[in-house]
Backbone bond lengths (Angstrom), bond angles and torsions (degrees), N, CA, C in turn:
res aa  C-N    CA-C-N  psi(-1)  N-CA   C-N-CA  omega(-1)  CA-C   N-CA-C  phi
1 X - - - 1.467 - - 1.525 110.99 -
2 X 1.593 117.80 137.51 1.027 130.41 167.51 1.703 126.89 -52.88
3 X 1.190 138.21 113.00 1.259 130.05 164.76 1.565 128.16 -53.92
4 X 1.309 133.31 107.04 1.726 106.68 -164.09 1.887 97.80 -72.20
5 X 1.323 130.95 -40.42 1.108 133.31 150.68 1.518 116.76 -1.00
6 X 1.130 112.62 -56.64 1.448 116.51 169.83 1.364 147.24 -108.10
7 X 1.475 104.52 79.44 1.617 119.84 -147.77 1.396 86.95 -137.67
8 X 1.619 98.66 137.08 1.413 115.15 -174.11 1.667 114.64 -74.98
9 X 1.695 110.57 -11.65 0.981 109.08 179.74 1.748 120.67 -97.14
10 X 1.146 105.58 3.23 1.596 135.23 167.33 1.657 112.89 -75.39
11 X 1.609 102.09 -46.32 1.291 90.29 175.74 1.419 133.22 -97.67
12 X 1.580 105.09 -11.90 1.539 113.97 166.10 1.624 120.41 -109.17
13 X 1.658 99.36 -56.03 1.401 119.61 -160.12 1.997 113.31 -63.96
14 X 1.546 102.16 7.75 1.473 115.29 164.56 1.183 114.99 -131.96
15 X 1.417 141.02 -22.10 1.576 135.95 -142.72 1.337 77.13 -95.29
16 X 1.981 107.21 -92.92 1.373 126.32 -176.46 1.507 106.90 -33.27
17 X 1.418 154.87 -66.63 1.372 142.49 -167.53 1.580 107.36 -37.90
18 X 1.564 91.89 -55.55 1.792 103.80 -164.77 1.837 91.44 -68.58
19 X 1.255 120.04 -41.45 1.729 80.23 -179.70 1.424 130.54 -96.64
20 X 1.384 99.80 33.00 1.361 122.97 162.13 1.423 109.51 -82.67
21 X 1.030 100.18 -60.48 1.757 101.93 -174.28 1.431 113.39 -81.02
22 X 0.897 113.35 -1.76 1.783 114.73 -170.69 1.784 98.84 -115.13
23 X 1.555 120.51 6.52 1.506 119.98 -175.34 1.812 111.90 -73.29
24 X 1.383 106.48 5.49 1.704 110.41 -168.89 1.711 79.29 -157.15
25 X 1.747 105.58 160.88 1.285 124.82 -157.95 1.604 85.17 -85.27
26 X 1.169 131.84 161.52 1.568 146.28 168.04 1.170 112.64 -88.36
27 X 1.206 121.08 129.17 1.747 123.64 -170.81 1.320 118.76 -93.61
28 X 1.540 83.89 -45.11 2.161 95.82 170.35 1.635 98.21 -156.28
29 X 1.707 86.62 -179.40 1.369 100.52 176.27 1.849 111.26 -51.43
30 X 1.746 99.10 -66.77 1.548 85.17 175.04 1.477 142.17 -38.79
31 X 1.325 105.63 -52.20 1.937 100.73 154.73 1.251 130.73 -50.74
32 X 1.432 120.04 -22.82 1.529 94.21 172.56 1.562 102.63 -93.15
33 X 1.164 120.66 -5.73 1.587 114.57 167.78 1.727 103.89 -59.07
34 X 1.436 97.20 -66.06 1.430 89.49 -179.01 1.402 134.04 -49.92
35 X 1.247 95.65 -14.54 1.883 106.49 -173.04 1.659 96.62 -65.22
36 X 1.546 87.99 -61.39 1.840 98.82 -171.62 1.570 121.80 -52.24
37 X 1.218 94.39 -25.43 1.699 102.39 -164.58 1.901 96.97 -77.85
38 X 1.531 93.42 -35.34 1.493 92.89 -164.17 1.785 96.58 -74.03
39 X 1.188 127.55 -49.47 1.524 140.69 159.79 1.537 103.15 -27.11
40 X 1.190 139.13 -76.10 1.195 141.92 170.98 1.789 117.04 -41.83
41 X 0.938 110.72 -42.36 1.597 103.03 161.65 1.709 118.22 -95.46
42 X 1.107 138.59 -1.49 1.301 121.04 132.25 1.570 127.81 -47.62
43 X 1.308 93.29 -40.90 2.041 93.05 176.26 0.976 111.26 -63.40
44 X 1.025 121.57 -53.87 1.545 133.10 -154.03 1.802 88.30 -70.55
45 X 1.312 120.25 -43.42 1.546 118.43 178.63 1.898 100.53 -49.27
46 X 0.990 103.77 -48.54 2.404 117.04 -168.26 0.861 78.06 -71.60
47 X 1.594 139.79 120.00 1.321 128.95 113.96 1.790 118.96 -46.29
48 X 1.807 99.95 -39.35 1.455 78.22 -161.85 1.476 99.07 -97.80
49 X 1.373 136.59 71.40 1.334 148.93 -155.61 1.808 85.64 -126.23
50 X 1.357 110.21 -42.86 1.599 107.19 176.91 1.171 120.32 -93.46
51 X 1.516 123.03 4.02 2.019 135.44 -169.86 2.255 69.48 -89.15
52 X 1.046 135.62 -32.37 1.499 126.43 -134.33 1.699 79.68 -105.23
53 X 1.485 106.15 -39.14 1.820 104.57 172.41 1.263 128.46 -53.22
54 X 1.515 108.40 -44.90 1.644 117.54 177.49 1.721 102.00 -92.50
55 X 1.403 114.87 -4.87 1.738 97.20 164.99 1.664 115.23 -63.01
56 X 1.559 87.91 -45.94 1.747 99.78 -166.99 1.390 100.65 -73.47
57 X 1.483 145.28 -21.54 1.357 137.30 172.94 1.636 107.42 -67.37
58 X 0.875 102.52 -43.17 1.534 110.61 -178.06 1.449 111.02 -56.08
59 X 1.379 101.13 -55.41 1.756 91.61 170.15 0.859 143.55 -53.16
60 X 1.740 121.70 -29.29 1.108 161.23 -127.36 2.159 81.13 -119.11
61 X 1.213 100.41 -78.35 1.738 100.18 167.62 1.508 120.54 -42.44
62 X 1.392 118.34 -27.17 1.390 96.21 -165.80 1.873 86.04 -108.51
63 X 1.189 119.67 -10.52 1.803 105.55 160.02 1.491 125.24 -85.78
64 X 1.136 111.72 -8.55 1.745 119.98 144.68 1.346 111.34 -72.08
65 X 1.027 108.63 -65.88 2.124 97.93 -178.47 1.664 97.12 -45.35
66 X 0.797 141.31 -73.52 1.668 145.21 -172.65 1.656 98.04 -55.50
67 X 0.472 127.26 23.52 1.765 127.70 163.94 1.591 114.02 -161.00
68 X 1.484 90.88 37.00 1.835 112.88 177.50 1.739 102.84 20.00
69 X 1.240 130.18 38.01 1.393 123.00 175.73 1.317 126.78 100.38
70 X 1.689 103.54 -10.08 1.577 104.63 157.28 1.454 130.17 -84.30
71 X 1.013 95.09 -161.93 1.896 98.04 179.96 1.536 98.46 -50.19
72 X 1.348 105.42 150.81 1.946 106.69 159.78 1.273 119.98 -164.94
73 X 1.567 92.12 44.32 1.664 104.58 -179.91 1.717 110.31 -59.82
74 X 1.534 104.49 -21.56 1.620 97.15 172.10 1.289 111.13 -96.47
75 X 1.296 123.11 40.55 1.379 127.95 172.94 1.096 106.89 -85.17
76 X 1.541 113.88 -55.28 1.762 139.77 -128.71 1.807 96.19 -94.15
């Protein structure tokens, strides 16, 4: 069984975006559209923006296996 805990989009594909767009106060609705939209085509520009997503999952998996399923924040 899958952990939802451990989803590559948990550890990048929300944190890092949002403090991209959230690095200056929001003025209106339309700016943070634009923030996102412009954020969303930078990615899509990185391919290897997601080789750096499944690095950090991986670590993240192999410091859970080494802490047989407990905490292993001092794994990572």
């Amino acid at each position: 069984p899958r952990s939802p805990d451990l989803n590559p989009l948990d550890y990048f594909l929300w944190g890092h975006p949002k403090s991209l767009v959230y690095t200056t106060p929001i003025e209106n609705e339309n700016n943070l559209r634009n923030r996102i939209v412009a954020l969303c085509e930078a990615i899509r520009n990185t391919p290897r923006i997601f080789e750096r997503a499944r690095q950090s999952l991986r670590r993240r998996l192999d410091g859970c296996i080494m802490a047989q399923g407990g905490h292993f924040q001092q794994f990572i």
